[in-house]
C-alpha positions as CSV (number, residue, x, y, z in Angstrom):
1,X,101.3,17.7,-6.7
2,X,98.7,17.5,-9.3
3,X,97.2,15.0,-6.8
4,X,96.8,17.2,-4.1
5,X,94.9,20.1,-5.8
6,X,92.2,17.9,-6.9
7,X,91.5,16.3,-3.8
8,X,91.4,19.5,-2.3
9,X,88.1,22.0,-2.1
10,X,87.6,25.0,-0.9
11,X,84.5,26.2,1.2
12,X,82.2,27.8,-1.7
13,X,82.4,24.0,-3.5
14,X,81.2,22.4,-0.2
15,X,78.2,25.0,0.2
16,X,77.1,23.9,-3.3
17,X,76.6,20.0,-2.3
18,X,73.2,18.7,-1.7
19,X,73.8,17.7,1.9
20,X,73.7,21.7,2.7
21,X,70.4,22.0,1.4
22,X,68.1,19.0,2.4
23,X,67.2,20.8,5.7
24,X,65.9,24.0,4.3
25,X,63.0,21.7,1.8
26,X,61.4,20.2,4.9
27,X,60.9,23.6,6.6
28,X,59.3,24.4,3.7
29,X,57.1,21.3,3.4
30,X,55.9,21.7,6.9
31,X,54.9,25.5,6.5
32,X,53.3,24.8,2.7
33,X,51.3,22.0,4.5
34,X,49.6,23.8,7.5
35,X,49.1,27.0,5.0
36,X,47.0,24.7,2.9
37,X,45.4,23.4,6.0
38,X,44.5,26.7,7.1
39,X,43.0,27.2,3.9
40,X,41.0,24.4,3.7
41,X,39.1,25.0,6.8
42,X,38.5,28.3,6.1
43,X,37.3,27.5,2.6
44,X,34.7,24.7,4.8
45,X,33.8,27.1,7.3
46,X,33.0,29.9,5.1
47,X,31.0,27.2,2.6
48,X,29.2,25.9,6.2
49,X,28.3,29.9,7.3
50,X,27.1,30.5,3.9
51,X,24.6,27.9,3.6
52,X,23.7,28.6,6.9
53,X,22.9,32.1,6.5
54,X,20.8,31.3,3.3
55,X,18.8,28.5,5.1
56,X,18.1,31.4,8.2
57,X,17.5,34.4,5.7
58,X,15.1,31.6,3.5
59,X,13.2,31.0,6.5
60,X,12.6,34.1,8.2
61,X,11.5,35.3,4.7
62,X,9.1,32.3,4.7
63,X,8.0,33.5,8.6
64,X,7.7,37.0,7.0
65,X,5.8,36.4,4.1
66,X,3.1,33.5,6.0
67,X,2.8,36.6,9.0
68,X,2.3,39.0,6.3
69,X,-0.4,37.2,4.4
70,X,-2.1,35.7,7.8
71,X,-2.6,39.5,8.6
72,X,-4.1,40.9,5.8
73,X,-6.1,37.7,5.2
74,X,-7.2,36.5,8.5
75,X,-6.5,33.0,8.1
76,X,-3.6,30.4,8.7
77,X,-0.6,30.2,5.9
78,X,2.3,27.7,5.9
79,X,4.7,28.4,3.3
80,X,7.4,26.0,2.1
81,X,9.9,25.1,-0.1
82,X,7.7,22.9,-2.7
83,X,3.8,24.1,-1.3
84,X,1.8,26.8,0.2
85,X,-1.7,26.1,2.3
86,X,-4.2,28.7,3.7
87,X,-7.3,27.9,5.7
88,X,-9.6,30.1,8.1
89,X,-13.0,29.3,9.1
90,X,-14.6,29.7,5.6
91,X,-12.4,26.7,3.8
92,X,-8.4,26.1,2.9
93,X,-6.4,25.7,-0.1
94,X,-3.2,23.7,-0.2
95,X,-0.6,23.0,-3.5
96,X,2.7,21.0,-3.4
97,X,3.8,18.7,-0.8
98,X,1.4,20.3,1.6
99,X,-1.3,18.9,-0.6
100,X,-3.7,16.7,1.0
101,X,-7.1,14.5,0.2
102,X,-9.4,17.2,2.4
103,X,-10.1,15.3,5.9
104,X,-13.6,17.1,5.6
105,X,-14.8,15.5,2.6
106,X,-18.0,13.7,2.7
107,X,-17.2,10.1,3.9
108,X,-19.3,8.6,0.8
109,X,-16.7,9.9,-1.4
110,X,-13.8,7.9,-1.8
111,X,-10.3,8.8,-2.1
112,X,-8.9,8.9,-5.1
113,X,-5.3,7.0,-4.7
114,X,-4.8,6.3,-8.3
115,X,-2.0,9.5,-8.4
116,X,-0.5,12.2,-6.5
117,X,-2.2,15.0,-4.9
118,X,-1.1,18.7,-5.6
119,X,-3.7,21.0,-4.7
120,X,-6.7,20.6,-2.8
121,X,-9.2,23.2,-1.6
122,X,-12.8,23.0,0.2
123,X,-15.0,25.8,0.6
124,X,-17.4,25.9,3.9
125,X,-19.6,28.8,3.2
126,X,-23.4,28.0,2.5
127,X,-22.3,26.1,-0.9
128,X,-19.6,23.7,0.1
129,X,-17.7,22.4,-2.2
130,X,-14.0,20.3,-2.5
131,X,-11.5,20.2,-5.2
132,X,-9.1,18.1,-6.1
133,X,-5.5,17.8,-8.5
134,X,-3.6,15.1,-9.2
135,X,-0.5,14.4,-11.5
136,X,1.2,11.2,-11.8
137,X,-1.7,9.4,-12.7
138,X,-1.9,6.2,-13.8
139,X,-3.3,5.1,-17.1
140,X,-6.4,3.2,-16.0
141,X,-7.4,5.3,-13.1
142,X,-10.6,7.1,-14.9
143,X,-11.9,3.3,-15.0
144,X,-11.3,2.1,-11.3
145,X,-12.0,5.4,-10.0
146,X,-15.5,5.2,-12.1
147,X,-15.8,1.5,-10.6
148,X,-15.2,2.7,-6.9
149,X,-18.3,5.4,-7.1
150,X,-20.5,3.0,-8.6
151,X,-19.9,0.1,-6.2
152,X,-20.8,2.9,-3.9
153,X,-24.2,3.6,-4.8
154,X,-23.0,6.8,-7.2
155,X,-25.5,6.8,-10.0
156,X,-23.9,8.1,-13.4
157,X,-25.5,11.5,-15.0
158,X,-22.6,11.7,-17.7
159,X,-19.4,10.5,-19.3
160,X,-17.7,11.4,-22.1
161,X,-13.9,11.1,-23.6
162,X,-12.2,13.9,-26.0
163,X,-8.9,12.3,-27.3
164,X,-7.0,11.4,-24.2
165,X,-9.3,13.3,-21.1
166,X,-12.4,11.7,-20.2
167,X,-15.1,13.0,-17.3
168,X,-17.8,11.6,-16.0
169,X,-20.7,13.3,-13.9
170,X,-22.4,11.6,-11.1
171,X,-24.3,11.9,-8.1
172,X,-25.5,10.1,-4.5
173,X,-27.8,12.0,-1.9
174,X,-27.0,15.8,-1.7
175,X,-23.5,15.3,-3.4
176,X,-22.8,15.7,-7.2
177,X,-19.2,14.3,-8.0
178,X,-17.5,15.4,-11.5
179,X,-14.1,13.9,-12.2
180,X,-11.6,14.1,-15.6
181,X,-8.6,12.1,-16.3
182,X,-6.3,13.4,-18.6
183,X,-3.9,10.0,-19.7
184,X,-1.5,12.0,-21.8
185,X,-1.0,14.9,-19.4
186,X,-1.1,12.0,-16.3
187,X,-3.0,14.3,-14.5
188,X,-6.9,14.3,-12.4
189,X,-9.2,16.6,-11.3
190,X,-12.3,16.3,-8.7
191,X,-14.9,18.1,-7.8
192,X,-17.6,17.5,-5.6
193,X,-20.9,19.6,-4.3
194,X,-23.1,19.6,-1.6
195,X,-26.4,20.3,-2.6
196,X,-29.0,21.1,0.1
């Protein structure tokens, strides 16, 4: 008889085997894996509507302030992320990317390509003038800029070198060019004059 009464169970014992339960994980799997789904694409699209909104509000505050500045200063402004430029008829001024060698600079003047440019302005009114900025400059570029003006027909009026900045003064027809290179800083600046 002892035989029987262990071979026998009663119903609780069989709702406490593991075959009872292996149905009931997967449900939950299934519903733990389409919540984190959902979560994840609403994490993305709220990441992708944020940055969006910050690239539209950064612009129209870009549009705003070039409007704004174009009014009250009669000229054309482009505003960006790493530059600024202005110009109307009496010259223009640009920094940053937007930074240029002026395309109305006297043709005897070369270009100085010896580093990068970051501002440039010219000046139209009855003096005209141009102005140039560089950085990234390299460490021989006072000498074969010097070279270029020369083998140009630029006659020399003055040099001189303080530490690590040297300028040098020259002039050709009605222009008068003065130029510095700094070779610590890495950094140029040009100016030239028309002189009638």
């Amino acid at each position: 008889m002892e035989e029987e009464k262990s071979s026998t169970t009663t119903p609780a014992q069989n709702e406490s085997k593991p075959q009872a339960s292996v149905s009931k994980p997967q449900a939950k799997s299934s519903n733990s894996k389409v919540i984190i789904i959902i979560v994840v694409v609403l994490v993305v699209l709220g990441g992708v509507g944020y940055a969006v909104s910050r690239y539209l509000a950064k612009k129209a505050g870009e549009v705003t302030a070039e409007k704004i500045l174009e009014s009250s200063l009669g000229g054309n402004v482009d505003i960006s992320d790493d530059g600024a430029s202005y110009s109307d008829e009496s010259g223009s001024v640009s920094t940053g990317s937007n930074a240029k060698w002026p395309t109305d600079m006297p043709s005897g003047v070369p270009e100085f390509k010896y580093g990068t440019v970051i501002y440039a302005a010219s000046s139209n009114t009855d003096y005209k003038s141009w102005s140039v900025s560089c950085d990234k400059v390299t460490d021989n570029a006072f000498t074969l800029y010097k070279k270029e003006l020369t083998d140009k027909g630029w006659a020399e009026s003055s040099t001189s070198t303080y530490g690590t900045v040297s300028t040098s003064g020259m002039s050709k027809d009605n222009l008068a060019i003065n130029f510095s290179v700094d070779t610590s800083q890495k950094n140029a600046t040009i100016i030239v004059n028309y002189n009638e």
